[in-house]
KEKE-3310 file (N, C-alpha, C; in steps of 0.2 Angstrom, whole numbers, plus 5000, padded with zeros to 4 digits):
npx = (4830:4819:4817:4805:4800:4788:4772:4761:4769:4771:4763:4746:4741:4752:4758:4749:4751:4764:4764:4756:4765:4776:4789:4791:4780:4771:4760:4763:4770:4761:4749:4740:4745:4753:4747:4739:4750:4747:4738:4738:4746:4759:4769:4777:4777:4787:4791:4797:4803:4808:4811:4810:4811:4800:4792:4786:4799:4805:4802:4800:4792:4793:4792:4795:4797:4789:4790:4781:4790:4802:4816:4818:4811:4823:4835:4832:4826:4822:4821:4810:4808:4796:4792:4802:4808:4797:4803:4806:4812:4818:4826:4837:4854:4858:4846:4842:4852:4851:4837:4839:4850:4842:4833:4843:4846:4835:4832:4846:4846:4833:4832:4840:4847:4842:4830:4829:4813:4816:4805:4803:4813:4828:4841:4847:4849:4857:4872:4869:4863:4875:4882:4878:4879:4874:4871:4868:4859:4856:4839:4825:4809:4792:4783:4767:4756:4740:4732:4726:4713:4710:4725:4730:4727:4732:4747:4749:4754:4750:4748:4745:4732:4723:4720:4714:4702:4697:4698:4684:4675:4673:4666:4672:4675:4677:4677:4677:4684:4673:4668:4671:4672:4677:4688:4697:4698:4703:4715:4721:4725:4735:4744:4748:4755:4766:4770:4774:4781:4783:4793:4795:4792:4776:4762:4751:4733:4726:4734:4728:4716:4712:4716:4708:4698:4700:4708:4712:4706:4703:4696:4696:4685:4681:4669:4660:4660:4670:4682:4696:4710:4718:4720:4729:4730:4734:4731:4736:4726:4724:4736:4743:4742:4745:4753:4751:4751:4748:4740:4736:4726:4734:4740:4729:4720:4721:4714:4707:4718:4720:4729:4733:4719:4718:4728:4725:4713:4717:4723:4712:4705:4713:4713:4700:4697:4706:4719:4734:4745:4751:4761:4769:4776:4790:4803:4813:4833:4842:4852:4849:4840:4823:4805:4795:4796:4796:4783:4777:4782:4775:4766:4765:4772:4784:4800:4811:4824:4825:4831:4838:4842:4854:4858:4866:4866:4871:4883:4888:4876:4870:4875:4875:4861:4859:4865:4855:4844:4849:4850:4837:4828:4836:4831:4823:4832:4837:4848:4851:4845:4841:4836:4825:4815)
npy = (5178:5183:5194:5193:5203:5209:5203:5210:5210:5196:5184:5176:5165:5156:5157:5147:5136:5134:5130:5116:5111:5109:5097:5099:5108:5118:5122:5133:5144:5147:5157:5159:5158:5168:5177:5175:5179:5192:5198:5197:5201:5197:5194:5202:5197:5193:5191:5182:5181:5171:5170:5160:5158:5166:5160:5154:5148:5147:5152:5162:5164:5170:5176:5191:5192:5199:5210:5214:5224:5236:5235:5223:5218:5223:5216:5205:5201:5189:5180:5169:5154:5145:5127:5127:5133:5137:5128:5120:5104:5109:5120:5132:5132:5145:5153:5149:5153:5167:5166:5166:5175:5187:5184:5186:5197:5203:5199:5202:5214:5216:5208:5199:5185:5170:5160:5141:5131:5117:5105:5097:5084:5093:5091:5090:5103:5107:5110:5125:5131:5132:5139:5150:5156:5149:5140:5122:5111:5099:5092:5084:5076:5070:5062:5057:5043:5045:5041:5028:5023:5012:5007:5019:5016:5005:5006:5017:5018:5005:5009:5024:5019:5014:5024:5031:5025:5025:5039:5039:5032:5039:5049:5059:5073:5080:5096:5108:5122:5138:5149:5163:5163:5151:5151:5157:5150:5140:5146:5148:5140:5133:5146:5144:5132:5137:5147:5138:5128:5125:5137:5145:5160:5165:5167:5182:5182:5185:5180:5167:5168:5174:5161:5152:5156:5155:5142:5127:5125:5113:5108:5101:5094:5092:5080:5086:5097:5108:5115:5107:5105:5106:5107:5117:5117:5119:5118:5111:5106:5092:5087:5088:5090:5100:5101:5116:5120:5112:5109:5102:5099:5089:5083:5087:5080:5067:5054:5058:5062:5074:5078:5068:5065:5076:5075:5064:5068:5080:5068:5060:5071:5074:5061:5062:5072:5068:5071:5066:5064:5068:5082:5082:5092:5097:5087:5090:5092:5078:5074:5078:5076:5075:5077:5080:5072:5062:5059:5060:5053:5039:5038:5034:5038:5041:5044:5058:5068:5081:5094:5111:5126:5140:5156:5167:5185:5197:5193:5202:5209:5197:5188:5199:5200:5184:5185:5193:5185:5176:5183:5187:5175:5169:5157:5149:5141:5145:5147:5149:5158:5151:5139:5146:5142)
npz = (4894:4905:4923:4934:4950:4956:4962:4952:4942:4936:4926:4928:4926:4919:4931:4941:4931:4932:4945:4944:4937:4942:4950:4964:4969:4983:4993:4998:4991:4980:4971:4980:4992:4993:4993:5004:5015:5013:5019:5032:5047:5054:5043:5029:5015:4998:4982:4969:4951:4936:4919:4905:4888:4887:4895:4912:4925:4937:4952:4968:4984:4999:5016:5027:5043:5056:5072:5088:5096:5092:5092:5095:5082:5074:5078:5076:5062:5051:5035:5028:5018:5016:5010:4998:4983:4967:4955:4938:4931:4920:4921:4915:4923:4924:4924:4937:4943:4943:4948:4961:4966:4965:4976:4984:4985:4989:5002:5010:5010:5018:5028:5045:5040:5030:5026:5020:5020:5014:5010:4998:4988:4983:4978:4965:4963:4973:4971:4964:4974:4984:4978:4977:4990:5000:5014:5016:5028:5037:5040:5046:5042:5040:5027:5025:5016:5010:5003:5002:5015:5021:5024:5030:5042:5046:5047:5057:5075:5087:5099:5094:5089:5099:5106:5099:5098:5110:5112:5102:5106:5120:5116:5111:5098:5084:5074:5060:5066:5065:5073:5082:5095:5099:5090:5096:5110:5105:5102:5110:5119:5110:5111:5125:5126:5117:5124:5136:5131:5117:5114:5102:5090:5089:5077:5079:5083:5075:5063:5061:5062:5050:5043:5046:5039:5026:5023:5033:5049:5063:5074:5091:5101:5119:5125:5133:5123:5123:5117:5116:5107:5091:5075:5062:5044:5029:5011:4996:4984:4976:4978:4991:5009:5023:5040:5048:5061:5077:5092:5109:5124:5131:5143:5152:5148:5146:5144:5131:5122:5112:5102:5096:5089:5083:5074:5068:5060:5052:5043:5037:5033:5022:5014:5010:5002:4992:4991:4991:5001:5017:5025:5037:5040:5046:5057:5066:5068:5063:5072:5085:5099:5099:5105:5097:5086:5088:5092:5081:5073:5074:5065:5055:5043:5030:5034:5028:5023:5019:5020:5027:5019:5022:5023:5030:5030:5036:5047:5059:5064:5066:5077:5087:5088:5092:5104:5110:5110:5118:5131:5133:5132:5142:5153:5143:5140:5126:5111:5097:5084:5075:5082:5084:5074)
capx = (4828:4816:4818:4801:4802:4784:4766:4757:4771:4770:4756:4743:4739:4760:4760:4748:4755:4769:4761:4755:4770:4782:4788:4791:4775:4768:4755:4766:4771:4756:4747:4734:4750:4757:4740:4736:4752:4749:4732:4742:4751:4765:4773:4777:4779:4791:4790:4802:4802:4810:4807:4816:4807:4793:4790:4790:4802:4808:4798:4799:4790:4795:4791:4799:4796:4787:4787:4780:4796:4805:4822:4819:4814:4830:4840:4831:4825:4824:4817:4808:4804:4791:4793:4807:4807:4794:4807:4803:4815:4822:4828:4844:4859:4859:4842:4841:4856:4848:4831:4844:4852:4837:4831:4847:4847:4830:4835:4852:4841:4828:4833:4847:4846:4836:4830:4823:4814:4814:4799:4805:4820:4831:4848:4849:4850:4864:4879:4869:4861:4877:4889:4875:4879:4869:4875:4862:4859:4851:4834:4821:4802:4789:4777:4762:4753:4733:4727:4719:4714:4715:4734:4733:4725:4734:4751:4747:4755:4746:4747:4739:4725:4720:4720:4710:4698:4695:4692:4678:4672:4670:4663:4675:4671:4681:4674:4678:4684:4672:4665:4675:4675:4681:4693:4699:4699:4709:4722:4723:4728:4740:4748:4749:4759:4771:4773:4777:4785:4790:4798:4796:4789:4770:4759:4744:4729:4723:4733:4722:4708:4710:4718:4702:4691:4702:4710:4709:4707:4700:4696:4694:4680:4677:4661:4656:4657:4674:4690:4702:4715:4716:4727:4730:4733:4735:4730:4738:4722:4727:4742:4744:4739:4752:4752:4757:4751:4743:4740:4730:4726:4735:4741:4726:4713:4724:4709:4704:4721:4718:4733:4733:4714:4719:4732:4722:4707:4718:4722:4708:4702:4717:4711:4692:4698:4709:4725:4737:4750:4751:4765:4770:4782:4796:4803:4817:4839:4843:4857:4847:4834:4815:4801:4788:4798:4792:4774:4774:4783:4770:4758:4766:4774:4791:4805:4814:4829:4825:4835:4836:4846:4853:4859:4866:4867:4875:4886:4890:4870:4867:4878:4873:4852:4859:4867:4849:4842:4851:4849:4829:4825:4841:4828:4820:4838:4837:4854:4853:4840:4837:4831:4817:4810)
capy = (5177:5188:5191:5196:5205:5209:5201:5211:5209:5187:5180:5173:5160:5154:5153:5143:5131:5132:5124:5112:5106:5108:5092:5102:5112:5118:5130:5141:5145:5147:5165:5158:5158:5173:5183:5175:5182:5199:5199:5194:5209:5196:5193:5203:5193:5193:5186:5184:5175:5170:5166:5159:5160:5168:5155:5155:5141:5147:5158:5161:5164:5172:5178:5193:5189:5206:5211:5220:5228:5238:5235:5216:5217:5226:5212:5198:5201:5186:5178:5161:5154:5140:5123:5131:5138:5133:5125:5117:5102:5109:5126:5132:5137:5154:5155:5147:5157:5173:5169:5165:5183:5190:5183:5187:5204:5207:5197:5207:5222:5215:5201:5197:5180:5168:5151:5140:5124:5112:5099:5089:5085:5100:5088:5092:5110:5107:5115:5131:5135:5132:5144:5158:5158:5145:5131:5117:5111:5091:5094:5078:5076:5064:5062:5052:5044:5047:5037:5020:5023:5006:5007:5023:5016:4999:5010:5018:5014:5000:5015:5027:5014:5012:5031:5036:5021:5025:5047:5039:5028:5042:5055:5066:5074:5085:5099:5115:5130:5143:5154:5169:5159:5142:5152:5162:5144:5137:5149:5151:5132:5136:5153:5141:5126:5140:5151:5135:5123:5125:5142:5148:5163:5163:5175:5183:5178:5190:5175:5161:5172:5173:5155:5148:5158:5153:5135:5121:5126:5107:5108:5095:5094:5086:5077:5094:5103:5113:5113:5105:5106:5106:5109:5122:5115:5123:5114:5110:5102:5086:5085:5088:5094:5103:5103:5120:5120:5110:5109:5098:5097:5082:5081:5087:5076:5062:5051:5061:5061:5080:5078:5062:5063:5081:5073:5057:5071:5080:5063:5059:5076:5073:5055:5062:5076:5066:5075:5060:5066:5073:5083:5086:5102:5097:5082:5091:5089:5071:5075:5081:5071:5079:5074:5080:5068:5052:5056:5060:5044:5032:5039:5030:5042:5040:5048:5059:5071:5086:5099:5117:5131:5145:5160:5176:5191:5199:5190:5206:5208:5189:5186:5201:5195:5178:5188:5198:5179:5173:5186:5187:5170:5161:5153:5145:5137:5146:5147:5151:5160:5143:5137:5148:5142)
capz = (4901:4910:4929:4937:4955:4959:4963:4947:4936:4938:4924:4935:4921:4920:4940:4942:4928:4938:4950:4940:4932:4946:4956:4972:4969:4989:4994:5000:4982:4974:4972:4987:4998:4993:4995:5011:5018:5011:5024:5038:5050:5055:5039:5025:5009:4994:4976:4961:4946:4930:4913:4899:4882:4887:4899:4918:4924:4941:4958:4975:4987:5003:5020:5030:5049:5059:5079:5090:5096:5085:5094:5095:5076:5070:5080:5073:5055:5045:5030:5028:5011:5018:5004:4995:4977:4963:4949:4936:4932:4915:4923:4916:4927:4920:4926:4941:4948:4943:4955:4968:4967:4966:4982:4991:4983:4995:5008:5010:5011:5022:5033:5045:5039:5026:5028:5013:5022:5011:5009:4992:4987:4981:4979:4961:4963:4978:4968:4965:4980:4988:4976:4978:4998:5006:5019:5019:5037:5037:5044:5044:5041:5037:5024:5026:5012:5012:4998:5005:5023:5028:5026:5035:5050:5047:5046:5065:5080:5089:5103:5091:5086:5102:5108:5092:5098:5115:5111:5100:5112:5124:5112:5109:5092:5080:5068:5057:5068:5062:5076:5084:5102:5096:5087:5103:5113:5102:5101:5118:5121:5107:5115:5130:5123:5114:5131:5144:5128:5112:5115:5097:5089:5086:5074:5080:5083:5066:5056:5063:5060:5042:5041:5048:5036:5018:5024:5035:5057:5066:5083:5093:5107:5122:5128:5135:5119:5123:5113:5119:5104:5085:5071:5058:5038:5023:5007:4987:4981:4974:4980:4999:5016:5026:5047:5049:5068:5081:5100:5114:5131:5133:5151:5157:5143:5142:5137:5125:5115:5106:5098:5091:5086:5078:5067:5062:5058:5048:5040:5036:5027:5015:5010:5009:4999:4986:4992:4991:5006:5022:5025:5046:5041:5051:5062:5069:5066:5064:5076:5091:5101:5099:5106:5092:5079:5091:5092:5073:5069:5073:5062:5047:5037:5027:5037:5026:5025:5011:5022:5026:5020:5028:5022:5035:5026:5042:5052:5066:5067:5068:5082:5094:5089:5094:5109:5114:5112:5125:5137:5132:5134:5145:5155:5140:5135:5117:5111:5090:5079:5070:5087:5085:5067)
cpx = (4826:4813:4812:4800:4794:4777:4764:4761:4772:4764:4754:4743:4747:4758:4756:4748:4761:4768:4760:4761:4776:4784:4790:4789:4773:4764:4757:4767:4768:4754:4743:4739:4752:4752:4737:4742:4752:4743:4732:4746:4758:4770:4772:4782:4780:4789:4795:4801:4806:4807:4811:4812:4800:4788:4793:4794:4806:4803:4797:4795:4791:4793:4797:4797:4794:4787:4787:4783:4800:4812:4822:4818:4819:4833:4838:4827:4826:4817:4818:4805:4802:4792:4798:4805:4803:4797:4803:4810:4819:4826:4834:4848:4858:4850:4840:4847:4855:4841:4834:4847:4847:4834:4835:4849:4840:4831:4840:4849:4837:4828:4841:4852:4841:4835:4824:4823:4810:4808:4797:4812:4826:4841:4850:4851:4855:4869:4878:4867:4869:4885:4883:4874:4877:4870:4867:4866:4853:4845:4829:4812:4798:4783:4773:4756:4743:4729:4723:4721:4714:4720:4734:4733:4730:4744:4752:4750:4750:4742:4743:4731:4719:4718:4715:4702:4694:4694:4686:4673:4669:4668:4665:4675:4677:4677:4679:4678:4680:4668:4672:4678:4677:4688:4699:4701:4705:4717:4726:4726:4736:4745:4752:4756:4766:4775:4780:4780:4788:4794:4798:4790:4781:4765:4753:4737:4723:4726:4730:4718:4705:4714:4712:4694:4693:4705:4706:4709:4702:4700:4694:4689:4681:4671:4657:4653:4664:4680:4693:4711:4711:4721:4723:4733:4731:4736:4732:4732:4725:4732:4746:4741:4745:4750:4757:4759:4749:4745:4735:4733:4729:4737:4733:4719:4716:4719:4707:4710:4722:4722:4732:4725:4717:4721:4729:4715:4709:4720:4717:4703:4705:4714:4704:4693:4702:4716:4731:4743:4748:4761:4765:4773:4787:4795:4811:4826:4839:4848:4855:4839:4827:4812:4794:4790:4794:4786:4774:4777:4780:4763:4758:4769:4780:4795:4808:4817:4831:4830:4833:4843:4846:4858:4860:4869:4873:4877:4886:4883:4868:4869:4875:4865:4854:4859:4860:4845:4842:4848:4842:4826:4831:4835:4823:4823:4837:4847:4857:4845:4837:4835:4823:4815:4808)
cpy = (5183:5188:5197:5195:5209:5204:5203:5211:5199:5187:5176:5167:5154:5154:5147:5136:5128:5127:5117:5106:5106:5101:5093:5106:5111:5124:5135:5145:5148:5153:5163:5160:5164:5179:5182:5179:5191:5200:5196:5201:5204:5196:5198:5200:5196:5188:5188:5179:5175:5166:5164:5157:5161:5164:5153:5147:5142:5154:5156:5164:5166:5175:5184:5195:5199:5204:5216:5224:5230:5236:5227:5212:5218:5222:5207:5195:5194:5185:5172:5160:5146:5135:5125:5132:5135:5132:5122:5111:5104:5118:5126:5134:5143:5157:5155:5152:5165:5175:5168:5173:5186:5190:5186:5197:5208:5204:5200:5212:5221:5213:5203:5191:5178:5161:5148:5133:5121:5106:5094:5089:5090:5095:5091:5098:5112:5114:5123:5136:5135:5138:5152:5159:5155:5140:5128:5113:5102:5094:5087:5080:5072:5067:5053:5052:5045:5046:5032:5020:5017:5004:5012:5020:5008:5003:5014:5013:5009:5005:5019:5025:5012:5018:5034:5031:5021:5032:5045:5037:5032:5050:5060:5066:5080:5088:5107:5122:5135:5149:5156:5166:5153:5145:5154:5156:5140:5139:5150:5144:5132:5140:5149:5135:5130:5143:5146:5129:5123:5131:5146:5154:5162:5168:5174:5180:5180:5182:5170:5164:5171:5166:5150:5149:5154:5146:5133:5121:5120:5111:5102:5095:5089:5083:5082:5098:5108:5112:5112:5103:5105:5105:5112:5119:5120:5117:5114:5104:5098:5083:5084:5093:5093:5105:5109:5120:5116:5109:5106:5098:5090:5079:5080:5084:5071:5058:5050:5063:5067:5079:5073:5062:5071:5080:5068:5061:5075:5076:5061:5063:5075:5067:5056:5068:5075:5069:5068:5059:5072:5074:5088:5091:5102:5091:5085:5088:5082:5070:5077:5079:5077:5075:5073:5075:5061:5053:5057:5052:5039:5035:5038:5031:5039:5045:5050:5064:5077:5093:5105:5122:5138:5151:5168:5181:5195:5197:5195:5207:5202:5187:5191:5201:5188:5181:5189:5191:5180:5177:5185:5180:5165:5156:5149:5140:5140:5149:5149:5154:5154:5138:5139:5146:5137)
cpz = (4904:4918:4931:4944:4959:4957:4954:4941:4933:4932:4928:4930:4921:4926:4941:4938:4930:4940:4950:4939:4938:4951:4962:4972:4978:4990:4994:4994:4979:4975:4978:4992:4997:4993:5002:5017:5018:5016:5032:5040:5051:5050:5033:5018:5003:4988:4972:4959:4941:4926:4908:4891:4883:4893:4907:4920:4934:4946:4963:4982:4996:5008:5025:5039:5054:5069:5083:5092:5092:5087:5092:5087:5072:5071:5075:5067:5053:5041:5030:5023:5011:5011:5000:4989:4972:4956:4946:4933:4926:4917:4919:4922:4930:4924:4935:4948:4949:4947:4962:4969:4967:4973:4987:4990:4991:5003:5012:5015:5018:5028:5037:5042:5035:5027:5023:5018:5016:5009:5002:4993:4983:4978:4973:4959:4969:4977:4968:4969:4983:4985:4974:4986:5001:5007:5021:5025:5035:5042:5040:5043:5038:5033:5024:5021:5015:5007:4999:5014:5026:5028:5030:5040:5052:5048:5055:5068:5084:5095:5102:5091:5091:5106:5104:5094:5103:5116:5108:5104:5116:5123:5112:5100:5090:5072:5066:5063:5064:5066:5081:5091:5103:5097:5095:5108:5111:5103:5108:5121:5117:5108:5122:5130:5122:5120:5136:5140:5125:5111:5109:5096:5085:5083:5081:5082:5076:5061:5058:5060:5050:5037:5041:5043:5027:5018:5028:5043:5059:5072:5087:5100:5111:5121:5127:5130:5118:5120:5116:5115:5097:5081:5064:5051:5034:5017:5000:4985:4975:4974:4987:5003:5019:5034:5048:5059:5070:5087:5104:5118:5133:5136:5152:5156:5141:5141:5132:5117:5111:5102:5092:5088:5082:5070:5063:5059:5052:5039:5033:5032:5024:5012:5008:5003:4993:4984:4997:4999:5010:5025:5032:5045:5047:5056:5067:5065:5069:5071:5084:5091:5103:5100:5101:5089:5083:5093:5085:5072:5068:5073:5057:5044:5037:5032:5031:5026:5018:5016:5025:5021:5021:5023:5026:5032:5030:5047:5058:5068:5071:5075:5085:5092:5092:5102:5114:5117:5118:5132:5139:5135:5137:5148:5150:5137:5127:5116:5104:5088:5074:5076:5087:5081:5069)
residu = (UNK:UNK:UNK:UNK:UNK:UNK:UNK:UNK:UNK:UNK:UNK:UNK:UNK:UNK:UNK:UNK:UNK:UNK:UNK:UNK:UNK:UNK:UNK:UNK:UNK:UNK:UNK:UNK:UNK:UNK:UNK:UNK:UNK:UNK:UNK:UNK:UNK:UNK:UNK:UNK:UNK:UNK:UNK:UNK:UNK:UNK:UNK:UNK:UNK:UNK:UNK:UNK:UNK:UNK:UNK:UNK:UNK:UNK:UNK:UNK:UNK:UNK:UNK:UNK:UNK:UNK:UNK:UNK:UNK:UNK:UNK:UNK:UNK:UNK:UNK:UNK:UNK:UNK:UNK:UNK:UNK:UNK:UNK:UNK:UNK:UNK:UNK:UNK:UNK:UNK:UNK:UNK:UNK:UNK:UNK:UNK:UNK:UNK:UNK:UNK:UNK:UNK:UNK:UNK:UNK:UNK:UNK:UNK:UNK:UNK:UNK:UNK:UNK:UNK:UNK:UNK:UNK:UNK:UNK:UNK:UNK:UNK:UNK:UNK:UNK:UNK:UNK:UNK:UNK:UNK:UNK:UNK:UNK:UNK:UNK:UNK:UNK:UNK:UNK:UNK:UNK:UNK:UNK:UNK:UNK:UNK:UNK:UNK:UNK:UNK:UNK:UNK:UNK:UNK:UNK:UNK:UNK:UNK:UNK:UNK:UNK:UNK:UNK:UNK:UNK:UNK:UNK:UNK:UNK:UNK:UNK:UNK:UNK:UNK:UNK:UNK:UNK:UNK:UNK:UNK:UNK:UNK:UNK:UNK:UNK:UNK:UNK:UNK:UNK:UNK:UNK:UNK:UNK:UNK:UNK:UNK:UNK:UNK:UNK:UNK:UNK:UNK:UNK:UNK:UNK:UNK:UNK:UNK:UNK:UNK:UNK:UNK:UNK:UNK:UNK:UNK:UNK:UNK:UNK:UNK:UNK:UNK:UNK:UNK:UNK:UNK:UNK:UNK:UNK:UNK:UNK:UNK:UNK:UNK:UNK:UNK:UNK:UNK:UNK:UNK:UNK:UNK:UNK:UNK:UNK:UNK:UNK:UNK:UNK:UNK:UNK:UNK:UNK:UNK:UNK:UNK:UNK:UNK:UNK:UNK:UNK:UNK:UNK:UNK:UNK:UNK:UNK:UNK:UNK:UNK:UNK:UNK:UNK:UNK:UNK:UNK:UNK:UNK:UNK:UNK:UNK:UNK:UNK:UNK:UNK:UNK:UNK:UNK:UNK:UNK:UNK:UNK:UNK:UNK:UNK:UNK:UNK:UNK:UNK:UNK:UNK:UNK:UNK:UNK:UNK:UNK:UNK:UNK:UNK:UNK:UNK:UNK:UNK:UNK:UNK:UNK:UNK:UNK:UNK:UNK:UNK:UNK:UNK:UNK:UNK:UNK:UNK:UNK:UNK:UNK:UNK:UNK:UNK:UNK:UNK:UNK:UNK:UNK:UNK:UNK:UNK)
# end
C-alpha cells in the first residue's frame, strides 16, 4: 500500500481511471477540480491518495476555506471536501483508513474543522469514517434525472410548467455568461441574494471569473437584454451537472421567474449534453424547515439523504469561532459554523 500526498506525485492516467470506475466519481475529485481550485485565491486545495498493488483505489480532494481578515481566518479555518472521497468499491480497510488519516493529518494542521458533503451513498464506509473521528450529520438533496426531457418537463410542478411557459412567452432568453459586464451583473445580483438572504460565505468574484471561462455560468436575460439571474454548474461529462450556485430577481421579475428558468436551462444543458443527472448540491437538514428545499422539490428530482460528515480538530477554537459568529453576525440569526456551509 502506497500513500500519495501531493498533486505531481498522483498518476494523471490512474486518476482519471479513478474517475471512470468509481460509483461516487464527482467533479470535485477529478484533476479539473483540483486545478481549478489551485487558480482560485479563496481556496486552497489539498489531495491524497492511495494505492494498493500498484494501483490507485482511494483519493481525496479537498478544500481549505481563505479570508480577507486574518483574525476572522484564524477563528474560522475549515476544510470542505466537496462530493466526498473518490473510492473505488474493492478498497480495503487498511487502505481506506490510511486516506482518512491522511486527510485528518492535514486538516488537524490546517483547519478548525472538516466537512465531507456527501453526494452518493457513502453507507458502506459508515464504520470507518466514523472510527477515524467523524460524526455524520443527516443532510438531504435531490437528484434529477436528465435523460428523456419529456419526463423532465412532465416530472415539473404544474406551477413550474406554467412559469417556464409564460418567461418564454414574454421573451425572456438565457445564454452563456462570457463577457466581463454580464459577468459583473451577475455577480452583483448574487452578492445581493448572499448579503440580505442566505447569510453564508461567498468567494470572489475572481472565482466566477475563471468558472465562467472552464465550466458552466447561464445568465438569464430579460426582454431588455439585462441579467436578471443565472446559475453556476460544474460538469462530470457523462455523468452529471452539479448547481453549485444560482440567483434571480425574483421579487422584482416575478414574470420572468430567473430562478426557475435558470434551473430548468441548466436542465436542459445536462440532457443536450448526455449528462444523465442533475445534481442541486444540497436541500438542507431533514430536521429543519428550508425554503430552497421547496422550490427544488418540484423540479422532479429524487429526494435523497447521502449525509454529511464533520469532523472538529479543535474543540476550544471551534467554540470561541462559533462565539466571534455570533457576535459578528447576531443580527443574521447565525448560530453554528455548519450554518455557514
Amino acid at each position: 500500500m502506497t500513500l500519495l500526498t501531493t498533486y505531481d506525485s498522483i498518476p494523471q492516467e490512474q486518476w482519471q481511471q479513478l474517475v471512470l470506475q468509481s460509483p461516487v466519481a464527482t467533479w470535485f475529485q477529478t484533476p479539473e477540480g483540483f486545478r481549478f481550485l489551485e487558480q482560485v485565491n479563496d481556496f486552497t486545495p489539498f489531495v491524497v491518495a492511495v494505492a494498493e498493488d500498484e494501483r490507485l483505489v482511494g483519493l481525496c480532494v479537498g478544500q481549505i476555506s481563505h479570508s480577507r481578515s486574518h483574525l476572522v481566518q484564524f477563528l474560522t479555518r475549515r476544510a470542505v471536501i466537496n462530493g466526498g472521497p473518490l473510492l473505488l468499491p474493492e478498497i480495503s480497510p487498511e487502505a481506506l483508513r490510511a486516506l482518512l488519516k491522511a486527510v485528518n493529518d492535514i486538516t488537524d494542521r490546517r483547519a478548525i474543522f472538516a466537512e465531507v458533503r456527501c453526494f452518493h451513498d457513502y453507507s458502506a464506509w459508515r464504520e470507518l469514517f466514523a472510527e477515524a473521528g467523524w460524526h455524520y450529520e443527516k443532510h438531504l438533496n435531490f437528484h434529477i434525472p436528465c435523460s428523456d426531457h419529456n419526463a423532465m418537463w412532465q416530472h415539473l410542478s404544474e406551477n413550474r410548467r406554467r412559469q417556464l411557459s409564460r418567461a418564454k412567452s414574454l421573451g425572456v432568453r438565457i445564454d452563456r455568461v462570457s463577457r466581463e459586464e454580464d459577468l459583473r451583473a451577475w455577480y452583483g445580483i448574487l452578492r445581493r441574494l448572499y448579503r440580505r438572504r442566505v447569510h453564508k460565505p461567498l468567494p470572489s468574484i475572481d472565482f466566477f471569473r475563471v468558472l465562467m471561462q472552464q465550466q458552466l455560468l447561464l445568465g438569464v436575460r430579460a426582454p431588455g437584454g439585462q441579467i436578471i439571474g443565472g446559475i453556476a454548474c460544474v460538469k462530470l461529462p457523462g455523468k452529471a451537472l452539479y448547481e453549485w450556485y444560482i440567483c434571480g430577481l425574483d421579487e422584482q421579475c416575478r414574470p420572468y421567474a430567473p430562478s426557475v428558468v435558470a434551473t430548468w436551462a441548466a436542465m436542459e444543458y445536462a440532457y443536450r449534453r448526455g449528462m444523465p443527472l442533475f445534481d442541486v448540491m444540497g436541500a438542507g437538514r431533514p430536521d429543519v424547515p428550508y425554503g430552497v428545499r421547496e422550490f427544488k422539490q418540484k423540479f422532479g428530482g429524487e429526494l435523497v439523504e447521502h449525509g454529511r460528515w464533520i469532523r472538529v480538530s479543535h474543540p476550544l477554537l471551534y467554540r470561541l469561532g462559533e462565539a466571534v459568529f455570533k457576535a459578528v453576525f447576531k443580527t443574521l440569526n447565525i448560530t453554528s459554523f455548519l450554518s455557514l456551509q
